[in-house]
Structures are given as structure tokens and as C-alpha cells.
C-alpha positions in Angstrom: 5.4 -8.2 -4.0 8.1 -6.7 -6.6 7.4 -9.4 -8.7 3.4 -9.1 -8.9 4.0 -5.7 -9.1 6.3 -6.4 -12.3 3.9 -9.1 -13.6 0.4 -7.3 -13.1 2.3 -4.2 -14.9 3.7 -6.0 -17.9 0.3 -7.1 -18.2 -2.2 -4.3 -17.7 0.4 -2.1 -20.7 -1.1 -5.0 -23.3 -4.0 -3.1 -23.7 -2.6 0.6 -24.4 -2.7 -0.8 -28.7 -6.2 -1.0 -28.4 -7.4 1.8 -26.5 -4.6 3.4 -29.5 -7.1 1.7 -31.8 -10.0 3.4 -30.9 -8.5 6.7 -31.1 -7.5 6.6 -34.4 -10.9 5.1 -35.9 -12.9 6.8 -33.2 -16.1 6.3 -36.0 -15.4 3.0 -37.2 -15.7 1.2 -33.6 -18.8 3.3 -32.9 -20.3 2.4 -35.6 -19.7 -1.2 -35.3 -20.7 -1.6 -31.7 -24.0 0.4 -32.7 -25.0 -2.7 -35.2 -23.5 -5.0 -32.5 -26.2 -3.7 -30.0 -29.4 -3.6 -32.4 -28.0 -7.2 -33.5 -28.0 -8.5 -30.0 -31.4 -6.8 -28.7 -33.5 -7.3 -32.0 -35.4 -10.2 -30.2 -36.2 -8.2 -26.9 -39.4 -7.4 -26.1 -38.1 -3.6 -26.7 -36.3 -4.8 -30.2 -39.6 -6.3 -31.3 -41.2 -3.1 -30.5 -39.7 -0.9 -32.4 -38.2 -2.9 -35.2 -34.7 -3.4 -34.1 -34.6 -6.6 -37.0 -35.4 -4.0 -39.8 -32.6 -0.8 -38.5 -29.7 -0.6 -40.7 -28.6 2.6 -39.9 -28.0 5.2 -37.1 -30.6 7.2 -39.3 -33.3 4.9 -38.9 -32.3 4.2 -35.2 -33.0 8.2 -34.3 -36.5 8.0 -36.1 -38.1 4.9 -34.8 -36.7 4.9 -31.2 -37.3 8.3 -28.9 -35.6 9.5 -26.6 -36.1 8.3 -23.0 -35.6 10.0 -19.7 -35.7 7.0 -16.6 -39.1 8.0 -16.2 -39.9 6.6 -19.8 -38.0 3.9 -18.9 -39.4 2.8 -16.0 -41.9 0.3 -16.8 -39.8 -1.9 -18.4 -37.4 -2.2 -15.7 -39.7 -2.6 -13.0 -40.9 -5.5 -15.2 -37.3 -6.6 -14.9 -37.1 -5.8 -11.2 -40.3 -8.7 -10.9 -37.9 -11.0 -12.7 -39.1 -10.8 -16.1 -36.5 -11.3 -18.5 -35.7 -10.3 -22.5 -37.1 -7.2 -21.8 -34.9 -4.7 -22.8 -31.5 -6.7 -23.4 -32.0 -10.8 -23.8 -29.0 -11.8 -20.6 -30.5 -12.6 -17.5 -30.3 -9.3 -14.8 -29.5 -10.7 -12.0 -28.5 -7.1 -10.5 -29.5 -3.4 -10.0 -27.4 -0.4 -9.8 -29.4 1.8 -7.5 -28.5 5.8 -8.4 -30.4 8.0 -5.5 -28.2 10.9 -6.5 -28.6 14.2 -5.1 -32.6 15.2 -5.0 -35.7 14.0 -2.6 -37.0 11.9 -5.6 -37.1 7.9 -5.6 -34.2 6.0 -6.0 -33.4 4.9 -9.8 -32.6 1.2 -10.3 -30.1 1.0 -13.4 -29.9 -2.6 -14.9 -26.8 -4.0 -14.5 -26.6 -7.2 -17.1 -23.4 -9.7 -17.5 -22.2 -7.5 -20.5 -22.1 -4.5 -19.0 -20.4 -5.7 -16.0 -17.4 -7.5 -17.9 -17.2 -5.2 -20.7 -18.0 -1.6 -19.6 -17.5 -1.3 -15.5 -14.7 -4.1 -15.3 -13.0 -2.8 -18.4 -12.7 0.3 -17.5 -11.5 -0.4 -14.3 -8.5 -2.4 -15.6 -8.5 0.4 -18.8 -7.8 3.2 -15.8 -4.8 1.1 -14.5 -3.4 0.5 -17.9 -3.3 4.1 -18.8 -2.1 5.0 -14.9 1.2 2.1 -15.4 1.7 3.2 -18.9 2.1 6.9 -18.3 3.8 6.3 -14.5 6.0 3.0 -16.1 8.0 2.8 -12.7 4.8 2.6 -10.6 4.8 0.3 -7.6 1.2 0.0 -7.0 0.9 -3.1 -7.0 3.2 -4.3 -4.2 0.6 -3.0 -2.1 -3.2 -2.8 -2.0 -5.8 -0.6 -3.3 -8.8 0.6 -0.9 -12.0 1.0 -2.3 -15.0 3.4 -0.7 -17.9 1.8 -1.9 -21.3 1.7 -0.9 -23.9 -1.3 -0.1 -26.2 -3.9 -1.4 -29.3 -5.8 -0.7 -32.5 -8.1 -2.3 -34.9 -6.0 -4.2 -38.4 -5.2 -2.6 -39.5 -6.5 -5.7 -37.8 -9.9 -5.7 -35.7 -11.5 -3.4 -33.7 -13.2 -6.2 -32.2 -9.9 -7.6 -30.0 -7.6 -5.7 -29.8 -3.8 -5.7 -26.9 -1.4 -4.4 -24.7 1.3 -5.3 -22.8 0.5 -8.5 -19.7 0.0 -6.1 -21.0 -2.2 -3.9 -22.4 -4.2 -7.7 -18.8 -4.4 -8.5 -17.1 -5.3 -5.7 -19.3 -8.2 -5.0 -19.0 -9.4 -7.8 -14.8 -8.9 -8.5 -12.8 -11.9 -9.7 -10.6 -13.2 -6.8 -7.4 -12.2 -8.1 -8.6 -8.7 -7.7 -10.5 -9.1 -4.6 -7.4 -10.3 -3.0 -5.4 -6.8 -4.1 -8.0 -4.4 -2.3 -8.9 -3.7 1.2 -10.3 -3.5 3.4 -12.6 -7.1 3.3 -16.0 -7.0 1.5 -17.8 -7.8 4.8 -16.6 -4.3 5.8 -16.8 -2.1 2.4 -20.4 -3.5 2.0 -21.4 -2.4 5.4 -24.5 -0.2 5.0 -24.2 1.6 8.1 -21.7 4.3 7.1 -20.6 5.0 10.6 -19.8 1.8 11.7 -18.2 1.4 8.8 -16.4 4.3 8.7 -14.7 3.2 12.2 -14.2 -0.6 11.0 -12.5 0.6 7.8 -10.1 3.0 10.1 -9.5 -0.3 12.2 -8.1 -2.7 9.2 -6.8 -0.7 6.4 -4.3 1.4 9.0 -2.1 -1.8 9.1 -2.1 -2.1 5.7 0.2 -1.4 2.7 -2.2 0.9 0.8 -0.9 2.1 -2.3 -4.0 3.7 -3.9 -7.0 4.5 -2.9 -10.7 5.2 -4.7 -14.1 6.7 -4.0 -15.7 10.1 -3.9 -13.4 12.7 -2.6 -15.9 14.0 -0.3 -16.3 11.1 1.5 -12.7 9.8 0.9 -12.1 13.3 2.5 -13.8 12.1 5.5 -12.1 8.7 6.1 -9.1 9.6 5.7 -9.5 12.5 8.6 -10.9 9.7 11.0 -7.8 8.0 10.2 -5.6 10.7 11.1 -7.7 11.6 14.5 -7.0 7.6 15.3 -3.8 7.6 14.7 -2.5 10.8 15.3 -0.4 11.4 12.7 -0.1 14.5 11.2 -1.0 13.3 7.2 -1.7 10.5 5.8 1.7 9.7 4.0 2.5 8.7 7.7 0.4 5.9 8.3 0.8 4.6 4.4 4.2 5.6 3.3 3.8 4.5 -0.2 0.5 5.9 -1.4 0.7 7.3 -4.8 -2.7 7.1 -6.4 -6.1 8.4 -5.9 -8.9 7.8 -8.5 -11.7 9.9 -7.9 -14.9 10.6 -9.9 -18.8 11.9 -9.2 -18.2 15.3 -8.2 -15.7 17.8 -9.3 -11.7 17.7 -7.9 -11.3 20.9 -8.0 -12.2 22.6 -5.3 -10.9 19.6 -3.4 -7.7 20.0 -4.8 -6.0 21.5 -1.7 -7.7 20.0 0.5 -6.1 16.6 -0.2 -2.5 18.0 -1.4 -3.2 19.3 2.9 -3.1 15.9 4.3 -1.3 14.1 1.6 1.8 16.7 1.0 3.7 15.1 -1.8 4.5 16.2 -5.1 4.7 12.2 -6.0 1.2 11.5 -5.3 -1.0 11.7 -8.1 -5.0 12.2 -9.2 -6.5 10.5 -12.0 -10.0 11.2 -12.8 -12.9 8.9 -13.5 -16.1 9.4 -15.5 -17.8 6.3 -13.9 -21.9 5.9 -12.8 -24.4 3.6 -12.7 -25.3 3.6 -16.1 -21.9 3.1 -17.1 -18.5 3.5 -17.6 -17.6 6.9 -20.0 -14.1 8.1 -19.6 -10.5 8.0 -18.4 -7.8 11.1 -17.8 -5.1 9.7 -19.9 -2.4 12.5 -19.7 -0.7 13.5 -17.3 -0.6 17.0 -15.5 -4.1 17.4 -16.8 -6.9 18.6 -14.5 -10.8 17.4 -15.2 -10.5 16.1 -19.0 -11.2 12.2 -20.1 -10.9 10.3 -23.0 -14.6 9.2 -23.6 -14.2 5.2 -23.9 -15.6 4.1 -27.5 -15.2 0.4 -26.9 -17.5 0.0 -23.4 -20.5 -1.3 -25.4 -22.1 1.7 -24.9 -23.4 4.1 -28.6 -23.2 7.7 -27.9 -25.6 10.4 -29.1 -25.5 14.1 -27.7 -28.2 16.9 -27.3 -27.5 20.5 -28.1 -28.1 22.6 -24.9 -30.7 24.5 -27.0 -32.6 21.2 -27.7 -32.5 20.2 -23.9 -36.0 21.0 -23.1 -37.1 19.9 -26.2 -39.8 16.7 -26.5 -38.3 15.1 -29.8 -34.4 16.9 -29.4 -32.5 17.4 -32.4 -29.3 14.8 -31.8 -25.8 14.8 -33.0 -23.4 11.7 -33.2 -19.9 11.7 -32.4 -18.5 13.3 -35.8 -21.0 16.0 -35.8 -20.1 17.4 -32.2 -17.9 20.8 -31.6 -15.2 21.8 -29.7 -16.3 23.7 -26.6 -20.3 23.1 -26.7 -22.2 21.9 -23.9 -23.8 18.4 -24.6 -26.5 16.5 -22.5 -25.1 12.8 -23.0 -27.6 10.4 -24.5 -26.3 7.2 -24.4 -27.5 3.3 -25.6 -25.9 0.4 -24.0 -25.6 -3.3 -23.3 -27.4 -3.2 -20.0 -30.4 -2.2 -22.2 -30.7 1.6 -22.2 -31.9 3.0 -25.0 -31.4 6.8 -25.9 -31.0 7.1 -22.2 -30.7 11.2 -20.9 -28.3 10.1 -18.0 -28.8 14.0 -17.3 -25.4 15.2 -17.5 -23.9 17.3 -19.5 -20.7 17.5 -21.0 -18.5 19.9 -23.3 -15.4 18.5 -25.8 -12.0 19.7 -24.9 -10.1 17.7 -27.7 -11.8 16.0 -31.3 -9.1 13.9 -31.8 -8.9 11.7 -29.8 -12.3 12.4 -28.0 -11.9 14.0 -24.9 -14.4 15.3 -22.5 -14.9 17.3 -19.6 -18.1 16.9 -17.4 -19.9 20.6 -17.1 -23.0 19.7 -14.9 -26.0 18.5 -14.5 -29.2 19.3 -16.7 -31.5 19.7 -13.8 -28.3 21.4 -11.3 -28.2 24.8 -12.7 -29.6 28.5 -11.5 -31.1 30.4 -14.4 -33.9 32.3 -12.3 -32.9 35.6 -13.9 -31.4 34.2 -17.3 -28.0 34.0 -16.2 -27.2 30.6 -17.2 -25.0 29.2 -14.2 -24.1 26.1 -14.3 -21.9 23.6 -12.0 -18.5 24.2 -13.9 -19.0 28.0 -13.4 -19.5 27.4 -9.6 -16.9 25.0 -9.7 -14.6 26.7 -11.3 -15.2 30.3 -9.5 -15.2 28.3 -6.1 -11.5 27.4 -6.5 -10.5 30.5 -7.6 -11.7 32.3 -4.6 -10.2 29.3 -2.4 -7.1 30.1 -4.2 -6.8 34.1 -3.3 -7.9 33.7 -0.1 -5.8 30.9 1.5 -9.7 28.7 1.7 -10.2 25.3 1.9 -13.8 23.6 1.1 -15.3 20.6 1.8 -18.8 21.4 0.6 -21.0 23.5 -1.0 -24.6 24.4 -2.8 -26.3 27.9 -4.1 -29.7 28.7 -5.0 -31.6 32.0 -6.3 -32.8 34.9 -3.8 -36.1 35.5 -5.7 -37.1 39.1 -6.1 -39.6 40.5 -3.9 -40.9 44.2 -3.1 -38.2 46.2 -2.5 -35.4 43.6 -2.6 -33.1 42.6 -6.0 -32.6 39.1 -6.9 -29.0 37.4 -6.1 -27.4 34.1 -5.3 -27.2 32.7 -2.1 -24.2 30.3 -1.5 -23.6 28.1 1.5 -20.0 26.7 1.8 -18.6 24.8 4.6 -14.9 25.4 5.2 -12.2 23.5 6.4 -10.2 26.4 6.3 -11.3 29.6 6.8 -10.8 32.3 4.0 -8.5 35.2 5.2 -11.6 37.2 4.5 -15.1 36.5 3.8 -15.7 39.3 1.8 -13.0 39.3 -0.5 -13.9 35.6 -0.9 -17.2 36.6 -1.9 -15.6 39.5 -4.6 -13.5 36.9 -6.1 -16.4 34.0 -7.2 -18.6 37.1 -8.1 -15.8 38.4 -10.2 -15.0 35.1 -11.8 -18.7 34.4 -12.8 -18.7 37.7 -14.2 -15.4 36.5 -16.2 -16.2 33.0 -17.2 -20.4 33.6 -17.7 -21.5 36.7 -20.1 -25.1 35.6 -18.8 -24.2 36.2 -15.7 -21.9 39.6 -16.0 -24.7 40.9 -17.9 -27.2 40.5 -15.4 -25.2 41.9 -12.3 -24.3 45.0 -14.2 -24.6 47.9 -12.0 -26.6 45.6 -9.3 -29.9 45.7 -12.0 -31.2 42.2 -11.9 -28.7 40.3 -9.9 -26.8 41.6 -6.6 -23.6 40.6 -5.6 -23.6 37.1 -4.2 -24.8 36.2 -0.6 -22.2 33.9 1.1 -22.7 32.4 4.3 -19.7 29.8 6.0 -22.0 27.0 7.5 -20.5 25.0 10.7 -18.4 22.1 10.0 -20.4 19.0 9.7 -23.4 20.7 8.5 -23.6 18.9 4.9 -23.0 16.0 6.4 -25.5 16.1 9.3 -28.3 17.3 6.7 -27.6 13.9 4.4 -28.1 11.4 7.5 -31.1 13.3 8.1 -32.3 12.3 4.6 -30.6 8.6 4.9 -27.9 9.5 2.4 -24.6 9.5 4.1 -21.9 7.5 2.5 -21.8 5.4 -0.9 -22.6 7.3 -4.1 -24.6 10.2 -3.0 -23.5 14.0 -3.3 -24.7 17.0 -2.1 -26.7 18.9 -4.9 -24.3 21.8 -6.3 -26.4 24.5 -7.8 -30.5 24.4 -7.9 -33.2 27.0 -9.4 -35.4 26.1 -6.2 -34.6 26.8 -2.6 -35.5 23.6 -1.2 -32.6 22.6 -0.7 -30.6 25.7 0.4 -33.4 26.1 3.1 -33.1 22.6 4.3 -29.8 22.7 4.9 -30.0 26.8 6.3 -32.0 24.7 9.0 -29.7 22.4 9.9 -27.1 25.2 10.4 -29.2 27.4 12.4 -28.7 30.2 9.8 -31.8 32.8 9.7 
């Protein structure tokens, strides 16, 4: 194994001059892969639509083609779904990434075409372990294997012939064998779609296994890797797989996770690199070291990036910037056009620049998961961000939580009502609770503005649900496992009240 390790190593460094490349002509390859992409899709029915054969420029691009949500989207892809083809890219889709996300709504179906496949979600992949063994260059990861949480897959109601699943499940079912044969545990298993019974099989193979790294969602990494430790009885996990040094993570926020892994993983040699992967693509990489939450946005994917100012969010024709007209520290909703034949796609996240050379990002939130019932502007970062803190001064450890507005009624001022499931106790609720209101109040001027003197907005409402709760609400809605996540921040109640429900809480 010393020498794959040596040989897979030597070879995934070859590719550090070109990610180098795009970082010093950041413009230049957008540029190019924007005529690349109106070249290739001028003949699809979409092209042909709106003149793809007669675009020379960005300029023209923005004025002919709108801006679509999945909503405007949608009847071309379910056109694709039938088996239509040339629709909105010419290769044959052959398979759907299906995004269900974090609301009630219907699933989204996200084409997934040969192109993007090889040279977006595979790329980046092999990009991620390029940048790990270049900045770790004495890595042994690869004398062991890498296990992958993914999700499941199945025929489309609409045809038989084309399959949808989580974007996991997309690419592990279709991995070459060479990399196939460096994961675990066996696809039979990681494309189970009973997450239970998968769960268990998972525990069952992978604990005799040499597992060096390990990928997925930390909250429901979170929650393998504590079966594991029930079954085995050890007392972390660096017992059962002594040479663990990697997890990639991505989808929701590390940091309020943070502890809870370094808890049942306690050494300083394992390390956390951060992914910026969904189903409409592949977007960024953490490339330094002993950095927490910021990516390198990948120029090279064959994906063309545009991004809304969050004044123009709302907005039915939004003003849009390219990549040399954004600013350092701005919220962005990403708009993004790509070769799985998304066109000025709102993926509906938003995302702020921490670094203009080379490009780096770091993911804020959500444009639909925010609270602003009073004008106080909170969005996920905040929460994030105010969540750890408090975990911090308090000896806490999470493993979930959402928040919603308390609406004003006679009598009673508005607040924020947070539900957060512990898997360690703060040493006091209250001061818990002082320490995220104080840190809104620090990081949001919205939101300090509005709580002075207990006006419009009363200190925060925070209630520690039962263990399990989160995760007993999603099976109710047939969301455990694969890419789902529980919904952060929301303007409405629904959610807060479901899940007040499930945890018996008045």
C-alpha cells in the first residue's frame, strides 16, 4: 500500500500548475469557458431560443437570457426527464441529481450530463485530493481507504431509462474502478436507501477496514460514527481506525460541529477540509491550511459565474456583476451557467468574498433561510457563527439546530425563538442564551439595533430539545440520511412548530 500511496500522490500534485493557472488569469479562463458553453449549446432547443449562435459577449448574454429560478426551469427539464434530448445542453442525460433540500416543497431534479460529471463533480473530487497531498506532502491516505456517506438512487417516475438520486449516490455509481476500489464500504451498501439499515450495514464492514478518510455531511457523519462507537465500544474513533487523518465535509456549516468531532476524534493530526459541492455543481475547495470555512471558487469546472447584489435579490430583472466587478466582504446570491445546461441558474445561496486574488469564498446562507420579521437581517452565518461562540463559553456541544420569529401580538414583544439539541449540555442555559444574543448584537447592526432596550426585539427564547428530536422529525417527513439538512433559520414558524411537536415542547 506504501507504494500506491507514493504513486496516487506523485500523481494527484500534477495538477497543482493548473489550478496555479487559474489563479493567476482568474478572467481569462472565465471568459473562455463562457464562449466554450454558448459554442457548445448554440444548437439546443434553448440556444435556438434565444440566439446563442449570434452572442459574442457576456454583455449580450445578460440581455437576451433572464435569469431563472428552478421554477423557470422546470419545463424544460421535465421535457428531459420524458427523455427528450438537446433541450438545454446537446449530450444525452442519462441522469438526475435529485436536491429535496431542507423545505416541504417537491423535490428538484438537477440534470446531470457526461460533462458535468467528468469535468465539474469528478474534477473536483480529484482537485480536493490534489490540494489535500500538496499542502499535507507526507500524507498516507492512500494506503488505506476512504468512506463515502452518500445517499441513493433509482428510475425516474417519468422514465425508466433515466435515473434519479442524490448527487452522491450519481457519483458513486458511476466512479471509475480504480477509484471504486479505494472507498468503502461496497456500493450495494452506500446506495442503500433505507438509512437505518444502512446505517447498521455500514457499522458492520467499514469497522474492519483501514479507513483513512472519510466524507459526507457532518451531521450525519456525526451519527455513524457514534453507532460505530456504541458497537464497538471504544471510546473514539481513532480506536477502531488508527490512521484516520481526513474528513471532507460540505452542505452545512463546520462550525458549530467543530467540537463535536475533535470529541470523538481527539487528535491534533486529523484534519478538516471543506467542500463547496451540490447538485448543481462543484464550486469550491479550502486550499490553505489552518483556515476555517473559506474556498477557492473553482474557475475551470465548466461552470460561468454571475452574482446578485443582496439589494437586487428580490428583484424580477436583478442587476448582475461578473467576477471582476465583485467586492470584498459583500453578500452575493450565486447565479451560475453550466455544462449540465443551467442557464443563469439562482442555486439560492449566497455567498460573500474573503480574498480577490485568488478568488476565495465563504458560503453565508441561503436566500430563502434567513429571519428578517422585524428588519433585523439575520442570516445563517450570524446564527452560525453566534452558535459557536456560545458553545465555546459555555463548555456546549451541538448537533442541531433551527430559529424562527415570535410574531408580536397584544401585549407581547417580538423575539427569536431557537431550538438546539445538545450533545453536551451548556454549563448554563442562560448564559448560553446571553452569549448568541450578545454576539448577534456584535456581528449584526440590524439586529443590535432592534433589541435595544427590548423595543422591537426581546432577548432570544432558547429551548434544549431531547436528543434525537431533529432526527425523529426528518423520518417523519422521509428525509433522514443522504443530502438533506435541517432548515437553519426561517421567517415562518412552520417549521419551528413542527418540530416543537415532536419534542413535546408547549
Amino acid at each position: 500500500m506504501e507504494i500506491i500511496n507514493s504513486i496516487v500522490t506523485w500523481v494527484m500534485k500534477k495538477r497543482i500548475h493548473q489550478i496555479d493557472l487559474f489563479k493567476k488569469y482568474p478572467h481569462e479562463v472565465q471568459e473562455e469557458l463562457f464562449h466554450n458553453l454558448i459554442e457548445t449549446a448554440k444548437n439546443t432547443e434553448w440556444g435556438k431560443a434565444y440566439g446563442y449562435k449570434d452572442i459574442s459577449s457576456v454583455k449580450n448574454f445578460q440581455e437576451r437570457v433572464p435569469v431563472s429560478t428552478y421554477e423557470d426551469l422546470f419545463p424544460y427539464i421535465e421535457r428531459v426527464l420524458k427523455g427528450e434530448q438537446n433541450i438545454l445542453w446537446p449530450s444525452k442525460v442519462e441522469w438526475f441529481a435529485k436536491s429535496s433540500g431542507t423545505t416541504n416543497a417537491r423535490s428538484k431534479f438537477i440534470p446531470v450530463t457526461p460533462e458535468s460529471l467528468e469535468d465539474c463533480h469528478y474534477k473536483g473530487g480529484k482537485d480536493m485530493l490534489s490540494i489535500y497531498v500538496n499542502n499535507y506532502p507526507d500524507t498516507k491516505l492512500f494506503s488505506g481507504k476512504g468512506l463515502s456517506i452518500g445517499g441513493s438512487h433509482r428510475p425516474s417516475e417519468y422514465n425508466s431509462k433515466i435515473s434519479c438520486g442524490d448527487v452522491s449516490a450519481v457519483i458513486m455509481q458511476n466512479l471509475p474502478i480504480w477509484a471504486e476500489a479505494m472507498r468503502t464500504p461496497p456500493l450495494k451498501i452506500a446506495l442503500m436507501d433505507k438509512w437505518e439499515e444502512k446505517i447498521e450495514k455500514m457499522v458492520e464492514v467499514t469497522v474492519s477496514e483501514n479507513v483513512t478518510s472519510f466524507s459526507g455531511v457532518p451531521t450525519w457523519t456525526y451519527v455513524l460514527l457514534k453507532r460505530i462507537l456504541e458497537v464497538t465500544g471504544k471510546s473514539n474513533v481513532l480506536e477502531v481506525w488508527p490512521n484516520l487523518e481526513l474528513f471532507t465535509h460540505g452542505a452545512v456549516a463546520f462550525g458549530p460541529y467543530r467540537q463535536l468531532f475533535r470529541e470523538i476524534i481527539p487528535s491534533d493530526r486529523m484534519n478538516y477540509l471543506e467542500v463547496y459541492n451540490a447538485s448543481e455543481g462543484f464550486f469550491g475547495i479550502q486550499d490553505q491550511r489552518d483556515t476555517e470555512d473559506e474556498m477557492l471558487l473553482m474557475l475551470d469546472y465548466g461552470i460561468y459565474y454571475e452574482f446578485i447584489p443582496v439589494d437586487q435579490f428580490e428583484v424580477e430583472y436583478p442587476k448582475t456583476l461578473t467576477l471582476d466587478q465583485v467586492e470584498l466582504g459583500k453578500n452575493y446570491a450565486l447565479l451560475i451557467s453550466t455544462n449540465a445546461g443551467l442557464w443563469r441558474y439562482k442555486i439560492g445561496d449566497t455567498i460573500r468574498f474573503t480574498s480577490l486574488s485568488p478568488f476565495r469564498i465563504k458560503i453565508s446562507g441561503r436566500t430563502k433561510h434567513f429571519i428578517n420579521a422585524f428588519g433585523e437581517e439575520v442570516i445563517v452565518e450570524n446564527a452560525e457563527v453566534a452558535i459557536t461562540k456560545a458553545c465555546n463559553a459555555t463548555g456546549a456541544i451541538i448537533s442541531n439546530f433551527t430559529a424562527a420569529p415570535i410574531y408580536i401580538e397584544s401585549g407581547k414583544r417580538g423575539g427569536h425563538e431557537w431550538l438546539i439539541e445538545f450533545e453536551k449540555e451548556p454549563d448554563s442555559l442562560q448564559r448560553f442564551t446571553h452569549v448568541l444574543d450578545d454576539t448577534l448584537r456584535e456581528i449584526n447592526s440590524d439586529y443590535d439595533a432592534k433589541r435595544q432596550n427590548d423595543i422591537a426585539l426581546q432577548e432570544p427564547v432558547v429551548h434544549a430539545v431531547p436528543q434525537g428530536t431533529f432526527m425523529k422529525w426528518l423520518k417523519q417527513k422521509g428525509k433522514l440520511g443522504g443530502q438533506n439538512k435541517i432548515p437553519r433559520l426561517s421567517n415562518t414558524r412552520e417549521y419551528l412548530e413542527e418540530i416543537k411537536k415532536v419534542s413535546c415542547i408547549k
